[in-house]
GUTI-866496 format. One record per atom (N, C-alpha, C): residue in one letter; x, y, z. Coordinates in Angstrom, 2 decimals, always signed. Layout:
<nodes>
> rest | x | y | z
> A | X | Y | Z
...
</nodes>
This chain:
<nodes>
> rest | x | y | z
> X | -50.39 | +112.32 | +17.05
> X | -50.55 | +111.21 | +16.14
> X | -50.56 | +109.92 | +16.96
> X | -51.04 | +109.27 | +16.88
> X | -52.09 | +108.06 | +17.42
> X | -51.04 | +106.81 | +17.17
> X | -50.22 | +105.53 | +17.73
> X | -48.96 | +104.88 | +17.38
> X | -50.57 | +103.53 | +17.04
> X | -49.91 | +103.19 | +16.01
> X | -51.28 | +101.96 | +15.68
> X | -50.29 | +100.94 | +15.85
> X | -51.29 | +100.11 | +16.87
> X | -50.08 | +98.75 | +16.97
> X | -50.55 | +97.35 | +16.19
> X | -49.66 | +96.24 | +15.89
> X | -50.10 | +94.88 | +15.02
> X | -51.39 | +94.95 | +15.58
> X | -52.41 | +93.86 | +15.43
> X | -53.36 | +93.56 | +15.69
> X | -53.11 | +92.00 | +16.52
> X | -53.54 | +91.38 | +17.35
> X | -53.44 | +90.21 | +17.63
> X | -53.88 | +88.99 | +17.31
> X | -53.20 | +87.86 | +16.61
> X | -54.23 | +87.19 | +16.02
> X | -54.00 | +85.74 | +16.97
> X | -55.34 | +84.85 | +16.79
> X | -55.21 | +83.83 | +17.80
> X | -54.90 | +82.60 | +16.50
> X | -54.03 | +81.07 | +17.04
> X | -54.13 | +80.22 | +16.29
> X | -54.86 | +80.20 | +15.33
> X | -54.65 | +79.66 | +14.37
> X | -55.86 | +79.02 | +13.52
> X | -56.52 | +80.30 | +12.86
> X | -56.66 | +81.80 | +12.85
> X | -56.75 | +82.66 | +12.43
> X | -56.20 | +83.29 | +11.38
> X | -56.37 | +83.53 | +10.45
> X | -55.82 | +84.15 | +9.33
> X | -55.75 | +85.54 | +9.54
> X | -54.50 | +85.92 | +8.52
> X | -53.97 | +87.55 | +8.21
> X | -53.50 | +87.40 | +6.76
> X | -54.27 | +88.20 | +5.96
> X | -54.00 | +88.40 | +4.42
> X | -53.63 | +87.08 | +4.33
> X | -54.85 | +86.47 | +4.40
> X | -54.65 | +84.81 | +3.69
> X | -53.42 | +83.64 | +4.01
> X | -52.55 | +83.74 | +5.19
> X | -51.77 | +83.22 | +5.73
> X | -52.15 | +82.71 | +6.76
> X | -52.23 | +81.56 | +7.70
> X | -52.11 | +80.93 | +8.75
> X | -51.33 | +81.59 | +9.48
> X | -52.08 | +81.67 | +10.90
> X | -51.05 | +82.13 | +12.29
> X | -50.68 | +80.54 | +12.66
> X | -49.30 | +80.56 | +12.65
> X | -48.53 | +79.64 | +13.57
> X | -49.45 | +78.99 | +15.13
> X | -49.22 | +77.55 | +15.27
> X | -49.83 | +77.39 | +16.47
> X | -48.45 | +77.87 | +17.52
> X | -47.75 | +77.58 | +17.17
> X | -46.86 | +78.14 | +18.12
> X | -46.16 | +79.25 | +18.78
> X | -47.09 | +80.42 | +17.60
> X | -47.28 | +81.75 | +18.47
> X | -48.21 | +81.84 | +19.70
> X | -48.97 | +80.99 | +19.74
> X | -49.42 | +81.30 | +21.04
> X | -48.92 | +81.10 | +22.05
> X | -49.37 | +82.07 | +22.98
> X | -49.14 | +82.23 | +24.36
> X | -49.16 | +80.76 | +25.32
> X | -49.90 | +80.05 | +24.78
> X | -50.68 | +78.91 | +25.46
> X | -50.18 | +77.16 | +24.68
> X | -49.01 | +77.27 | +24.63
> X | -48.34 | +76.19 | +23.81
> X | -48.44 | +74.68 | +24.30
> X | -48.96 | +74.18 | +24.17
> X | -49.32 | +72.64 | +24.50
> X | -48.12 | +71.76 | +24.06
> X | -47.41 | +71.14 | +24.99
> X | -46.68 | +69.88 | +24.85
> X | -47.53 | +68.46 | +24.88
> X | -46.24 | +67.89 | +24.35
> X | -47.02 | +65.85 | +24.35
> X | -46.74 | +65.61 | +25.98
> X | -47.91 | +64.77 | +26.70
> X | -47.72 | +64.32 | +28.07
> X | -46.50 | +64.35 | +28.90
> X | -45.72 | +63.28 | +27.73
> X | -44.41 | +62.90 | +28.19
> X | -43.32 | +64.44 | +29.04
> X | -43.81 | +65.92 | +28.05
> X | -42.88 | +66.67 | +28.56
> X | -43.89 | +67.84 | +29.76
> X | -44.80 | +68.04 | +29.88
> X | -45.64 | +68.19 | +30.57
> X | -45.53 | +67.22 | +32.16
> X | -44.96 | +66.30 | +32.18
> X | -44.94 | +65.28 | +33.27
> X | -43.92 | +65.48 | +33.62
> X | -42.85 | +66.15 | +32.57
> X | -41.22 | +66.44 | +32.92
> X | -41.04 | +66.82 | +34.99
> X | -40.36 | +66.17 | +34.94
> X | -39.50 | +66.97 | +36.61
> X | -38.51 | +68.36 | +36.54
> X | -39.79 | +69.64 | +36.59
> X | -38.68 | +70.63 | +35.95
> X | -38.19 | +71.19 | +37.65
> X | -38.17 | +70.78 | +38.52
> X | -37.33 | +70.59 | +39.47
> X | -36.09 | +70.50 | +39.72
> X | -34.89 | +71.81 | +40.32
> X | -33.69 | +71.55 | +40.11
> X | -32.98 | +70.71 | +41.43
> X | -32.28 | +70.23 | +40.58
> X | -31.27 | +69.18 | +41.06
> X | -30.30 | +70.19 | +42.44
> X | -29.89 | +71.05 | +42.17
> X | -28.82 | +71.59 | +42.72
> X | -29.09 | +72.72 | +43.37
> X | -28.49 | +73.62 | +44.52
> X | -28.79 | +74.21 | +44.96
> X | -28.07 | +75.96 | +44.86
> X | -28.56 | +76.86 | +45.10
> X | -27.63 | +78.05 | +45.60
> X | -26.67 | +78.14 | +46.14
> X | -25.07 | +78.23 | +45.85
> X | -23.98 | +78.04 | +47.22
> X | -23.48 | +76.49 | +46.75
> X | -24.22 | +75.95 | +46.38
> X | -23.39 | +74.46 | +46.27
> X | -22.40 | +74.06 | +45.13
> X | -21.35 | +73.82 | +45.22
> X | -20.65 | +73.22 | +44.56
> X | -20.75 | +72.30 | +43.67
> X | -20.59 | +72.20 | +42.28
> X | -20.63 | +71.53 | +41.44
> X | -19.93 | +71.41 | +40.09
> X | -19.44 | +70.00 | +39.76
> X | -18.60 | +69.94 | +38.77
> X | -19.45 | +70.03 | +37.31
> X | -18.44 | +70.85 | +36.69
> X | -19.10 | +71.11 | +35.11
> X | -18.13 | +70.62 | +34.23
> X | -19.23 | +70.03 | +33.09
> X | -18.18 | +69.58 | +32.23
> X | -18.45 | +69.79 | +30.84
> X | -18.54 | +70.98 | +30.06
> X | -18.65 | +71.32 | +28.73
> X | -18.70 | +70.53 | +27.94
> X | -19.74 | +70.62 | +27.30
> X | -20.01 | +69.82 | +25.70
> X | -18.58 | +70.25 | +24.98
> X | -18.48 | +69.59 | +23.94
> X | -17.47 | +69.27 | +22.95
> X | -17.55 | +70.79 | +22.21
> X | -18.65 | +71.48 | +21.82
> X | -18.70 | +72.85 | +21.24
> X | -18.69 | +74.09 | +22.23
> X | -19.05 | +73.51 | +23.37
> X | -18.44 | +74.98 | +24.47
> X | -17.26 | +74.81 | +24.49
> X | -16.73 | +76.38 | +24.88
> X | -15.57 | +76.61 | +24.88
> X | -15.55 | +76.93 | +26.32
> X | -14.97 | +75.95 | +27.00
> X | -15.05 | +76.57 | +29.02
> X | -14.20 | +76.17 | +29.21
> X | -14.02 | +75.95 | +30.46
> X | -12.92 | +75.57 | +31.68
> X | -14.12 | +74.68 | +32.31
> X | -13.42 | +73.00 | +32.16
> X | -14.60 | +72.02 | +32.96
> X | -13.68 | +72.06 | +34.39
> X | -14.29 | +72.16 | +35.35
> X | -14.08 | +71.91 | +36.77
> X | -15.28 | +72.29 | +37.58
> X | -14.73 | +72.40 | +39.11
> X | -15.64 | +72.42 | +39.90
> X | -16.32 | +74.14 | +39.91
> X | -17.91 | +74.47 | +40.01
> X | -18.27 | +75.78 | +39.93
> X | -18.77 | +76.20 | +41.17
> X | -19.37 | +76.88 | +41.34
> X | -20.06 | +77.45 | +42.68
> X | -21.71 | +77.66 | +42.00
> X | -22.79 | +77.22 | +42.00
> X | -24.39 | +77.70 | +41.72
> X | -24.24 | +79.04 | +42.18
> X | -24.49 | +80.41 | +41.29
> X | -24.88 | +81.60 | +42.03
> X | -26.45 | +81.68 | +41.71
> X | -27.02 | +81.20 | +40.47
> X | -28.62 | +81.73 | +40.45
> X | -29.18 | +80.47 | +39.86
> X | -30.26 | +80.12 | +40.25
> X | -31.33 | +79.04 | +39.45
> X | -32.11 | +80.16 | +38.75
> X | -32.09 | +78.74 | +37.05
> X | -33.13 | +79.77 | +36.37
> X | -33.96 | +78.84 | +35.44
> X | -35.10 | +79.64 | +35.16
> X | -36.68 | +78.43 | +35.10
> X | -36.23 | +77.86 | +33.18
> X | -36.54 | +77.09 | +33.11
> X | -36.12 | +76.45 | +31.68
> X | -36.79 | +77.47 | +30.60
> X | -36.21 | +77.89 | +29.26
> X | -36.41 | +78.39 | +28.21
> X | -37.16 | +77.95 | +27.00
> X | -38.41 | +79.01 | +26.52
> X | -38.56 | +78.31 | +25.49
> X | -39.69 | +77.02 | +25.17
> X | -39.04 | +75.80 | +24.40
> X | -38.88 | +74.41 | +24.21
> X | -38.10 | +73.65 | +25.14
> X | -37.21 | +74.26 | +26.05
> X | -36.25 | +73.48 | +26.84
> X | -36.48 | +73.14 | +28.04
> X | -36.69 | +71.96 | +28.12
> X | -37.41 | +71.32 | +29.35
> X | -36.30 | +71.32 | +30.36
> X | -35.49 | +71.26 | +30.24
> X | -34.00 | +71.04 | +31.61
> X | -34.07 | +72.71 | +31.87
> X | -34.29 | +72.43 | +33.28
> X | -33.88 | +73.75 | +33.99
> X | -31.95 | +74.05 | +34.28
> X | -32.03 | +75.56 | +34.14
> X | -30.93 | +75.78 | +34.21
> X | -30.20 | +76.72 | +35.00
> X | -28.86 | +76.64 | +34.82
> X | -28.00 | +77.24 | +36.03
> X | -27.61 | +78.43 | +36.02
> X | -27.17 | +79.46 | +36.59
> X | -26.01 | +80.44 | +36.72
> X | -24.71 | +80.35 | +37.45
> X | -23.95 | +79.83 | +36.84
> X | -22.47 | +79.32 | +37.86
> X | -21.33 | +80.04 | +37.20
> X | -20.26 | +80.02 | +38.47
> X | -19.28 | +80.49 | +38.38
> X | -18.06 | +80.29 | +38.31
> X | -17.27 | +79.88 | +37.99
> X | -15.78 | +78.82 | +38.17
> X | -14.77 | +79.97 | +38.88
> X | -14.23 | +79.70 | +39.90
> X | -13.34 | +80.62 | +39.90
> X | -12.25 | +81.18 | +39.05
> X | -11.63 | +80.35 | +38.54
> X | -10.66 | +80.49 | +37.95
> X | -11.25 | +81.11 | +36.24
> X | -12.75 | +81.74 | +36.12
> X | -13.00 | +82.59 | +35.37
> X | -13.66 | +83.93 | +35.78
> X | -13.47 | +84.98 | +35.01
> X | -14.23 | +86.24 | +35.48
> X | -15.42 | +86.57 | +35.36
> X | -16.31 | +85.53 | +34.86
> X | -17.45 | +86.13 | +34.15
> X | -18.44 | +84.79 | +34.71
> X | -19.64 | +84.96 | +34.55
> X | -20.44 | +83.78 | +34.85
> X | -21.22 | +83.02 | +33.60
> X | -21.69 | +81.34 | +33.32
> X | -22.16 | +81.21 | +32.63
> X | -23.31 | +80.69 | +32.66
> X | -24.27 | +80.25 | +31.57
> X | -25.35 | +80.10 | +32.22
> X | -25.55 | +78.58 | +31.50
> X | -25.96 | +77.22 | +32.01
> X | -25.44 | +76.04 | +31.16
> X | -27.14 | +75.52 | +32.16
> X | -27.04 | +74.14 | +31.60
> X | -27.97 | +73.56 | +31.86
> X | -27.66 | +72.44 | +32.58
> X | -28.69 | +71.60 | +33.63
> X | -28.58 | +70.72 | +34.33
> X | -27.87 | +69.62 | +33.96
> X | -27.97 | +68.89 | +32.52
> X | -27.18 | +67.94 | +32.40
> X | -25.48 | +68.10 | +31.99
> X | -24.76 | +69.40 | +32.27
> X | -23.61 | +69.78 | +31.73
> X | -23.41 | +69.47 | +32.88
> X | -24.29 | +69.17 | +34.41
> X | -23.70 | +69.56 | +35.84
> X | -23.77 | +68.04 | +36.72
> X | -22.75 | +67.67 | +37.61
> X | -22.85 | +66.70 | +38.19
> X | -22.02 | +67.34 | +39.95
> X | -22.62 | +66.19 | +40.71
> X | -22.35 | +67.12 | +42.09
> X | -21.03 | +66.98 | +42.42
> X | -20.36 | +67.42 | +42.97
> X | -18.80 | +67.67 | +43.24
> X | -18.66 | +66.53 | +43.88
> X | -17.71 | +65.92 | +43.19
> X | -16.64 | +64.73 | +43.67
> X | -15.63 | +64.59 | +44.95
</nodes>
């Protein structure tokens, strides 16, 4: 038996009389302004840096260690981190502006 898969539809294309989302596509167009973005990270592998949790994370703000850079998500133009605090067991993954360079 033969697995039949969705069909693919492009923008602007209809399915049983509904609009496909432009933002299913693969090929998502931003305004200039975020397209021009500097998605360039600030910080490095190995380097030290102080974190300081938004008001709704629940962390430990102090100094972390960078273990992985990772490419921005999504809509989310700020590239982001993988860091580690010692004084926790687990790693988290936060974004560039939670991070400032060690004091």
């Amino acid at each position: 038996m033969a697995v039949r898969l969705p069909p693919v539809f492009r923008p602007g294309q209809t399915s049983a009389g509904f609009a496909v989302p432009k933002l299913l596509s693969r090929n998502i167009s931003f305004n200039s302004s975020l397209e021009e973005a500097d998605l360039s990270h600030k910080f490095a592998v190995g380097q030290i840096v102080h974190f300081a949790p938004s008001s709704i994370q629940n962390a430990i703000s102090g100094n972390c260690e960078v273990r992985h850079l990772m490419p921005a998500s999504g809509f989310q133009v700020e590239p982001r981190y993988r860091i580690k605090n010692a004084e926790e067991r687990h790693e988290r993954v936060v974004t560039e502006s939670d991070l400032t360079p060690q004091q």
